[in-house]
N, C-alpha and C positions, 0 to 999 in steps of 0.2 A: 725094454728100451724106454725111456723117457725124454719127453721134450721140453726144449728152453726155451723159452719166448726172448725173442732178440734182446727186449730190454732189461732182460736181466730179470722179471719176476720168478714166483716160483715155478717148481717144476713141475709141468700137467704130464701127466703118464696115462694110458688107457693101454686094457689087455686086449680090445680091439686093435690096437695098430702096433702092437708091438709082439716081439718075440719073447720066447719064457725069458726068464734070466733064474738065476740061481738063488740071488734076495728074495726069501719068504716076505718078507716087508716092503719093497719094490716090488713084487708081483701082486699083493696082496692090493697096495695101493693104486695101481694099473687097473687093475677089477673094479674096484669100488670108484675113481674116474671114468671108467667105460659104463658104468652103471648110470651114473650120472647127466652123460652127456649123449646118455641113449635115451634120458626121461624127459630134456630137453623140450619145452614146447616150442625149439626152432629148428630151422635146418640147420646141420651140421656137416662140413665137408673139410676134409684136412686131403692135399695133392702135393707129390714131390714138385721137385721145378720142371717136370715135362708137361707137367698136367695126368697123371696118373693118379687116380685117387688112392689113397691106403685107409683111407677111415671115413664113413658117412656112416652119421644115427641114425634112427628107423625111420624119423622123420622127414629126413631129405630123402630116402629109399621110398619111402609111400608116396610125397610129392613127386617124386619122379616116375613114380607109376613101376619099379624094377623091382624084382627080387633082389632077396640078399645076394652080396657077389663077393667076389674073393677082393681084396684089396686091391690086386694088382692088375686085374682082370678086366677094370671098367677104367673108364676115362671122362673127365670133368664136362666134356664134351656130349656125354650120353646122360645127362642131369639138363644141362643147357642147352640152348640155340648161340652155335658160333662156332667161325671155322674152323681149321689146326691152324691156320697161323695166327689169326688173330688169338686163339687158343695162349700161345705159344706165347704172345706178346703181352697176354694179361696176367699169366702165370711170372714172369719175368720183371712183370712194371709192380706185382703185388711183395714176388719173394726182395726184392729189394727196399722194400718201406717197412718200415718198425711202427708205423701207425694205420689206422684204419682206415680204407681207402673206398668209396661209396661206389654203386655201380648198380644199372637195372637190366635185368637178362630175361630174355624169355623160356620157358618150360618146354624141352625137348618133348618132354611126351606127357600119359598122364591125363586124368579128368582137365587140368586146369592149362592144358597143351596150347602153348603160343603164348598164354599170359605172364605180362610183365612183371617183376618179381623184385622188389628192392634187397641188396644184397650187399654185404661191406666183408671186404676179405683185408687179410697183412700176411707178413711172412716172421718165420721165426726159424729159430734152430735147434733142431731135433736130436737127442742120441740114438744113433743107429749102429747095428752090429758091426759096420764097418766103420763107425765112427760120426760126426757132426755131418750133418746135414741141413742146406734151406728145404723147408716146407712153407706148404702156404692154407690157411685155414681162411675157409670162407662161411657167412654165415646168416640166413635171415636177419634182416633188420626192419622188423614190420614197424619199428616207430620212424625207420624214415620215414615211411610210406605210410604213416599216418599223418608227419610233419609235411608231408610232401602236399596230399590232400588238405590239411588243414591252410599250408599256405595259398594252394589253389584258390579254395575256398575264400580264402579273407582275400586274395587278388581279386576275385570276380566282385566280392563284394564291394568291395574299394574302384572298381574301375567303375559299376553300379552307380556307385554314390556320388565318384566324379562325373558322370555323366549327367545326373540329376543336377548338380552344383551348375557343370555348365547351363544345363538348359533352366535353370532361374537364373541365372546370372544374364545369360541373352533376353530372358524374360525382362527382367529388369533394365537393360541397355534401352530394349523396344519401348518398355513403360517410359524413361527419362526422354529417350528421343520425339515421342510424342507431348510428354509435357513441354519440352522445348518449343517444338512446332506451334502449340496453341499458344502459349507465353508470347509466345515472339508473333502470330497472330493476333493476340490480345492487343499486342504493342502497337500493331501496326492499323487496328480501328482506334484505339485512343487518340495516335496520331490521326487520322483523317476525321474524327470524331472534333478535336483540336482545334483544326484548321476552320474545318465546318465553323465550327464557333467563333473563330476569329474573326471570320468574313460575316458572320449574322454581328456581332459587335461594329465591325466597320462601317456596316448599312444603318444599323440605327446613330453611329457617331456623326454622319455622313447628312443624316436627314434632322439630325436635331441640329437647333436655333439656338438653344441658351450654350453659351459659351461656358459657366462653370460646367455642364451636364456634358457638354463634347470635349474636356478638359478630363472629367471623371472617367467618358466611354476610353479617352485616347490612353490611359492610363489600364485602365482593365484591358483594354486589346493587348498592350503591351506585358505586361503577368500574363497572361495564357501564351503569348507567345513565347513566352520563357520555357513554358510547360510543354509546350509543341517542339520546342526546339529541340529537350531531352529526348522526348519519343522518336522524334522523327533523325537522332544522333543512332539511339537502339534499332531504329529500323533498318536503316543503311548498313551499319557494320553488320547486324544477323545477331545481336547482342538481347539480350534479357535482364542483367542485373546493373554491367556497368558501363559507364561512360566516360571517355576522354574529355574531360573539365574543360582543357585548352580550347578543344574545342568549342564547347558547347559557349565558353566566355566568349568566345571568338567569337560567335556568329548574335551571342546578344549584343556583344558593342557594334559588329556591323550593321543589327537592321538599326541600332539606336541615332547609326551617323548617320544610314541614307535617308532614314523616316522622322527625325525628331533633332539633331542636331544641326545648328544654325550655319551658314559658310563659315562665320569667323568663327567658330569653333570646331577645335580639329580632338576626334577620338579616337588613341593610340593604344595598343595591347602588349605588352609584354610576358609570355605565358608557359613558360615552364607544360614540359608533359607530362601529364599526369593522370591516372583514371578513378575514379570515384564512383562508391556504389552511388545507386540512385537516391539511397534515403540520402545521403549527404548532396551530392551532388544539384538537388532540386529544390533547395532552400536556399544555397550556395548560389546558385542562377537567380533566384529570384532578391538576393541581396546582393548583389551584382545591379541586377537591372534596376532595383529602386536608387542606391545610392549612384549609379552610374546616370540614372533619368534625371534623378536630383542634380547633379552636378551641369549638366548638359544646358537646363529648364532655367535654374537659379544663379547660377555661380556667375554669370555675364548678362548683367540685366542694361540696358539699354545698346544693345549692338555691340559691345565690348568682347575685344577677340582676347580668346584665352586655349587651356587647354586639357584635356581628361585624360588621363594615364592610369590604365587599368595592370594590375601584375598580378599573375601565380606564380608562390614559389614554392619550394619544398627544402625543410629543412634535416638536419643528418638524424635530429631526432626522431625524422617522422613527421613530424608537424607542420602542415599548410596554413601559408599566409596569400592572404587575398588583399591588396591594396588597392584603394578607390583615391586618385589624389587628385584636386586640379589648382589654379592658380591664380582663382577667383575670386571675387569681392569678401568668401569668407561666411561664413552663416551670421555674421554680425548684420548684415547687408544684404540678408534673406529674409528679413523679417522676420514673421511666426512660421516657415514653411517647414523647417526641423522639428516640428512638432507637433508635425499635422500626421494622417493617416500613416502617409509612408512610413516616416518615422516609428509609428508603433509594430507595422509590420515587420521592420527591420532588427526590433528588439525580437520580438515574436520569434523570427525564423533564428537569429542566433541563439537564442535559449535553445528552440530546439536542435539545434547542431551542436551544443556544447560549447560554445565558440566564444574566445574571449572578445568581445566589440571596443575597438579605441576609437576617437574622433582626434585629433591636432589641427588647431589653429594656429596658421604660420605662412602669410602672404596665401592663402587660400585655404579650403581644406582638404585636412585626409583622413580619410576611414580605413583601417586596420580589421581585417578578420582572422584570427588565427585559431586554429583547430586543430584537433589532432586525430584522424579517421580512425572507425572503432574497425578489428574484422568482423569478419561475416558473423552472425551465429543465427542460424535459422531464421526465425519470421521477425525475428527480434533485432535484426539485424540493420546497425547505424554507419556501417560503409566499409568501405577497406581501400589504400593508399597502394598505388604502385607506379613508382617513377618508372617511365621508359625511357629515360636517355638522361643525357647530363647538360644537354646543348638547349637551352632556351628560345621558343622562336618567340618571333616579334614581328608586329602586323600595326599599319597605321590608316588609318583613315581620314 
């Protein structure tokens, strides 16, 4: 008798599971496959569709710990652990599939008795004296069960590794969260560090006589105040690198009206919102306050009422305009004061912001900042722009 494997290859014959037949050359060739599949370094199991075995090589017979047996005599059940009906149900789910179907069984008996056993069965069809038959051939598959281990293995190692990943990863959260804490401590002695210094400047401005010299103190107090006022914007919000401009402009033209500008002069803000790293933002502040001090100081010299109109805006390129405008005498009618300290400092700080500086002379003057914030990049870092809204506020004094 020879058998057909479903898919149609060729025909496996063994004179183990088959009956003579009368072909000297089909018997001959039965022999020399049972020969073979008896040298087999796997197990071998061939079962009708009950589950009766008709063929096991010496190999599954030794793994199974059994003498040889008659084909008909033993059942797939006495090789394995599992019921007759589940028996029953895997012989049934196997003779129906023409492909190899994977599965792990424990060893009924046997040195290696209980251990699990990777195994891939199929079904085929068989010629039998009565005619075509399903059978079902089942058969060691140690390279699942190396693949099986080997995925094991690279799992454990991979869960391993993502666990190490996490805990530097949480390493590094705790590192940054600490840098933070001290930064933003840092930030918050600067600021009372600041302050401190403002108040030792107002005592000596306070107790000095020469009027140029309490002119110079009133003038220094006011630049560190500028300086006070970033830190102490970073300290309030819980902030480290950047600042709300609006802000920070805001609160120079206010101490500039309540502390230095005259009744008849009124100082108004129009301020767009906007945040700026501190390298821009603290140059920005401080040319602000000089040309906004200037304006306040000079631009209405005998009692003459006028007015300061401060604005941030942002434009679709990116680009921050800061305008300084009032409607004052004009720097014609300032004398030399455009060309004095402030003045160089206000070149100063716009070179360093990159910043193109305009002056116009027109029924008063206006000062023009315009800039274009760099992003971040490390230590090197010249600011970064980020409108939060579209709505401008406006604040007057």
């Amino acid at each position: 008798m020879g058998w057909k494997p479903m898919n149609g290859s060729t025909t496996v014959s063994s004179q183990a599971m088959i009956s003579p037949v009368s072909d000297c050359g089909e018997a001959a060739s039965a022999a020399l496959a049972g020969q073979i599949l008896a040298q087999l370094d796997v197990e071998i199991i061939v079962t009708n569709s009950d589950g009766h075995v008709v063929y096991a090589n010496q190999r599954a017979q030794i793994g199974a710990g059994l003498k040889p047996l008659a084909p008909a005599s033993a059942s797939f059940t006495d090789y394995w652990v599992i019921d007759e009906a589940a028996d029953g149900d895997l012989m049934r789910r196997l003779a129906r599939s023409s492909s190899w179907q994977g599965m792990r069984l424990a060893r009924r008996s046997g040195r290696d008795a209980g251990k699990l056993v990777p195994l891939r069965g199929r079904g085929f069809l068989a010629e039998t004296p009565v005619g075509r038959a399903v059978h079902v051939m089942i058969m060691q598959d140690p390279g699942r069960g190396r693949q099986f281990d080997e995925h094991r293995q690279l799992i454990q190692k991979l869960n391993s590794e993502l666990a190490h990943r996490r805990r530097m990863e949480q390493a590094l959260k705790n590192l940054l969260a600490m840098q933070k804490r001290l930064h933003r401590e840092l930030v918050h002695r600067v600021k009372n560090n600041l302050t401190l210094l403002i108040s030792m400047v107002t005592v000596g401005r306070r107790k000095c006589k020469v009027p140029a010299a309490v002119e110079q103190f009133r003038q220094l107090e006011h630049r560190i105040m500028s300086l006070a006022t970033i830190h102490e914007l970073l300290d309030r919000e819980h902030e480290t690198d950047h600042v709300a401009a609006d802000k920070l402009l805001g609160q120079i033209c206010s101490e500039l009206s309540r502390s230095l500008a005259p009744p008849t002069v009124t100082l108004s803000c129009d301020l767009a919102p906007i945040r700026l790293h501190i390298y821009e933002a603290t140059p920005l502040g401080l040319i602000v306050n000089e040309l906004a001090t200037n304006a306040v100081k000079h631009a209405f010299p005998d009692g003459r009422a006028g007015h300061v109109a401060v604005s941030l805006t942002a434009a679709a390129d990116g680009t921050v305009s800061v305008t300084i405008a009032d409607d004052g005498v004009g720097l014609g009618g300032q004398g030399s004061t455009a060309q004095g300290s402030g003045s160089a400092i206000v070149h100063a700080l716009a070179s360093q912001l990159k910043a193109k500086l305009t002056r116009i002379e027109d029924a008063g003057t206006t000062w023009q900042v315009v800039f274009k914030p760099q992003k971040s990049d490390g230590a090197e870092a010249q600011g970064e722009y980020s409108p939060l809204s579209s709505h401008p506020t406006v604040t007057s004094w």
